[in-house]
N, C-alpha and C positions, 0 to 999 in steps of 0.2 A: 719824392721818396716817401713821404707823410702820407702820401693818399695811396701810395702801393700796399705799406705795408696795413693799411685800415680795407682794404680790397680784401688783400689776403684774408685780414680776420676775419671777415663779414662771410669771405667762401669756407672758412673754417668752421665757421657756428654754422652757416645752412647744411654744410655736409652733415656734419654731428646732428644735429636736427631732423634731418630728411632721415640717414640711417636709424635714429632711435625712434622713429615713427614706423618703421617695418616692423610688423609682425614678426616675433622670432619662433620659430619651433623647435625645439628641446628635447630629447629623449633622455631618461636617465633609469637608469636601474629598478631605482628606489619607485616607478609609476609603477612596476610588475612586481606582482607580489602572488606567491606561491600558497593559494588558500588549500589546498587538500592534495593528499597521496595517500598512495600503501604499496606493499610489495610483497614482491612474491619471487619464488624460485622457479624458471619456467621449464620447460620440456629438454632445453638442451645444455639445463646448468647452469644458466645465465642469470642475474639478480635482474629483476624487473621491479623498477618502480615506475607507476603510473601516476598522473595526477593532473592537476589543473592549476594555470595561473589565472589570473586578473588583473586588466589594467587599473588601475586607480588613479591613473592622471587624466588630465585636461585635452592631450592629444592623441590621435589615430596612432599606433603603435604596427610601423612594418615589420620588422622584424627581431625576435627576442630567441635572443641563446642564452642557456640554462646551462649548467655546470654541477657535478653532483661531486662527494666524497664519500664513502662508506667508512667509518671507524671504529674497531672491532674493540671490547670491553674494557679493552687496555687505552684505549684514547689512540692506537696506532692506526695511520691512514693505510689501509688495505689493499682501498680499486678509487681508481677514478672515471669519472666519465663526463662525457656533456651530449646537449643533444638542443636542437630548433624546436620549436614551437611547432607545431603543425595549421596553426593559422594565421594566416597573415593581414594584415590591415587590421587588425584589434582594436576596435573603437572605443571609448570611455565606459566603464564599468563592463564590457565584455570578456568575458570567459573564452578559457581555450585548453585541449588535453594535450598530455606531454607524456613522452616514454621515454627513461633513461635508462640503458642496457651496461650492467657491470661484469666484465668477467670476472670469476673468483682468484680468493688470493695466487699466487705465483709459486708460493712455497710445496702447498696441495693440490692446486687444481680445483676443487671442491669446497663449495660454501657448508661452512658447518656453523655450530648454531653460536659458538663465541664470536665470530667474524663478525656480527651485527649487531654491535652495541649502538651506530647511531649515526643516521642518515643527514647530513649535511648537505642543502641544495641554495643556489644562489643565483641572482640576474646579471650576466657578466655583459649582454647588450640588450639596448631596448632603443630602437631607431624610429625618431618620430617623425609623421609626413603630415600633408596638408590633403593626402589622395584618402580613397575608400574605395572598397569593393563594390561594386551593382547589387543592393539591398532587395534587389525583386525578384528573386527567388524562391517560393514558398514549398514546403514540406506539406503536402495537404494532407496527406494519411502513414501511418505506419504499423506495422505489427509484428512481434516478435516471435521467435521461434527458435525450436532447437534442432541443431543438424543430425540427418541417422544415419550418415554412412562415409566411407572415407577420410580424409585428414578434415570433416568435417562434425564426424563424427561427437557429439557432446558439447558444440559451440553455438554459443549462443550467437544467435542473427538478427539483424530487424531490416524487413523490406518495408516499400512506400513509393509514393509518389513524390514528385516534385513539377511546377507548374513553376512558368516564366508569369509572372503579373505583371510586369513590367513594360515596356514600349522600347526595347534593342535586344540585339541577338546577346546569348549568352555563348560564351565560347571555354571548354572543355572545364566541364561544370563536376564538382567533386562531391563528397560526404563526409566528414570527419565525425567521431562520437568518443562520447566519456559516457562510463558503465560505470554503476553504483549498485550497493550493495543497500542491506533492509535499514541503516543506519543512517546512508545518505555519502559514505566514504566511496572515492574514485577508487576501483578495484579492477577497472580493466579499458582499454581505450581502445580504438578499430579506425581504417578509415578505406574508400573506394580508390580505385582507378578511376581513369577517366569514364565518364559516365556517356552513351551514345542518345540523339547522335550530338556527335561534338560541338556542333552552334545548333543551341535551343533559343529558337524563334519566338517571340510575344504570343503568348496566350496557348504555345505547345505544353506538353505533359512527357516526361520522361518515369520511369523506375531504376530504384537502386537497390541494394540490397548492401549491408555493411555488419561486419563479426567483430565478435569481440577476440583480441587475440589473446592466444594461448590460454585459454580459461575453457576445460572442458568441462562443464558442469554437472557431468556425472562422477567429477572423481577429485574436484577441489574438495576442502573445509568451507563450513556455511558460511565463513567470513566473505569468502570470497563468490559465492552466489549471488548472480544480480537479478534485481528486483526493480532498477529504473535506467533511463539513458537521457542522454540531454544530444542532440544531433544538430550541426553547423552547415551549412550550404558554405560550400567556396566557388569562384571562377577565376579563370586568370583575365578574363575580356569581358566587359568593358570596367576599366577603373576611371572612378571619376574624381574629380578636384573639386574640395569646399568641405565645408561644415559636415560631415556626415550622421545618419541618423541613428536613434537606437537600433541596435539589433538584439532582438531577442531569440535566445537559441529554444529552439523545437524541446520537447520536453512527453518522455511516452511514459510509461510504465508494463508490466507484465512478467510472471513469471513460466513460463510455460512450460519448465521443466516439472512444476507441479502441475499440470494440466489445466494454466488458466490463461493462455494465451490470449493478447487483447490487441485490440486496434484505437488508436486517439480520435478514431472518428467515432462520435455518438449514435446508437441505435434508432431508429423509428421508431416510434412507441407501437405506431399499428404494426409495423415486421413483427416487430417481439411480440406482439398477439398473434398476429397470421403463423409463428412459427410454434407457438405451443401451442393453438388450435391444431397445425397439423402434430405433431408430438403424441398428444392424447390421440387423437385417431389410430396415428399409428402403431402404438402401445392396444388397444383394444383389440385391432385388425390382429393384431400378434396372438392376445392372446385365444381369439377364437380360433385362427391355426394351429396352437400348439395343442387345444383341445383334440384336434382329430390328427397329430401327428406323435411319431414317436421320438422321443427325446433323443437327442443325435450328442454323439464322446464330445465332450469339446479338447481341443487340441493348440498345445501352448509350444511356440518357436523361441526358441532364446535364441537373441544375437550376439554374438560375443561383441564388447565394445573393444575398440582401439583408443590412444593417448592420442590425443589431439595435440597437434605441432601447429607451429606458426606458418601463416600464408603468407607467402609471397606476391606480392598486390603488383 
């Protein structure tokens, strides 16, 4: 009886022993923390705040839902809403944008300007794994622009490349972005569809192209003008198991609504020669033409613009 019950304890301490030797993985709230937002009222009424979290814990974060409240100058709750993260596997110190959609109070219909005394946003999950996304995805070029026609009318875009560096197929591979203003505040988020073709093979090149939504930047206030973007590669295949590594999100700049569109690839020093060499020639060539030609009306087309609305991706 004596040496059963010293069995027993002996399988009691290895169990407890063996289980406090597993690595535990943990998710809690408190790893995700909400560094920047702002907001705005978009095309069809709707209170948009955008913004960015960050993980600050120790492990890969799958998935994190966000929770907002809007509290109008009386301290009364207004709208509520929540909304996902749009990227998943969040590694230690990684960034990610969020869009949280409020309809207006109930009473009115119509957001007026007492309704926003004070935006309340909080991490109601943060699910932590031991997996990570396929890191070899790279962004090698991009460059921003503004759209001139249709519901794309005034909205800021950025195209690019993207390159498999990697050694496995990548399978239906995405773009997400956070849009900043001259400040450095998140003022507008965008993200792709599936990007073709759907499995990008090692050492293939795809294009994307990714807007910012509902931000027409011909007809916001400067606040909300952007002047930089930070852009995240996702796939759903292949996820891997283990220690994952930094990910550093792509990072562009450009305003092009003022005529200074750019690309994050650096110039040749010799093109930028070759191309003001030809420049002056062709400014000279001009003006000896205009010397024996007569001056022609010039002729100016307005386009009417339209209000940019949200795309359905």
């Amino acid at each position: 009886m004596k040496k059963r019950v010293m069995y027993l304890l002996i399988a009691i301490v290895v169990v407890s022993l063996t289980f406090s030797s597993i690595p535990r993985i943990l998710g809690q709230p408190e790893d995700i923390k909400v560094t920047n937002y702002s907001y705005y009222v978009g095309p069809s009424g709707i209170l948009e705040v955008t913004g960015e979290i960050q993980n600050i814990g120790v492990n890969t974060i799958d998935s994190v839902v966000l929770r907002g409240s809007i509290l109008n100058e009386n301290g009364l709750d207004v709208s509520d809403s929540g909304t996902k993260a749009w990227v998943a596997y969040i590694v230690p110190q990684q960034k990610a944008p969020f869009i949280i959609e409020f309809a207006p109070p109930q009473d009115t219909g119509l957001w007026q300007p007492g309704d926003i005394g004070k935006i309340q946003l909080s991490v109601v999950q943060a699910n932590a794994t031991s997996q990570y996304q396929y890191p070899d995805l790279k962004i090698t070029s991009s460059k921003p622009s503004i759209g001139t026609s249709g519901n794309y009318n005034g909205a800021y875009s950025v195209s690019g490349e993207i390159k498999n560096t990697g050694s496995q197929t990548a399978t239906n591979v995405t773009v997400v972005g956070a849009f900043y203003n001259s400040t450095g505040s998140v003022v507008g988020v965008g993200y792709t569809t599936y990007l073709t073709p759907t499995n990008l093979a090692p050492s293939v090149t795809t294009t994307f192209q990714i807007y910012a939504l509902d931000l027409n930047q011909s007809e916001v206030p400067s606040y909300l003008k952007i002047a930089s973007y930070s852009l995240l590669v996702q796939t759903q295949l292949p996820i891997l198991q283990g220690s994952a590594p930094i990910i550093t999100p792509y990072q562009g700049s450009g305003s092009p609504a003022a005529g200074t569109g750019s690309s994050a690839k650096p110039l040749n020093i010799m093109l930028v020669g070759a191309i003001v060499v030809v420049v002056v020639l062709a400014i000279v060539g001009a003006v000896v033409v205009l010397k024996h030609r007569k001056p022609q009306e010039s002729k100016i087309v307005v386009v009417p613009r339209k209000k940019a609305s949200r795309r359905d991706r």
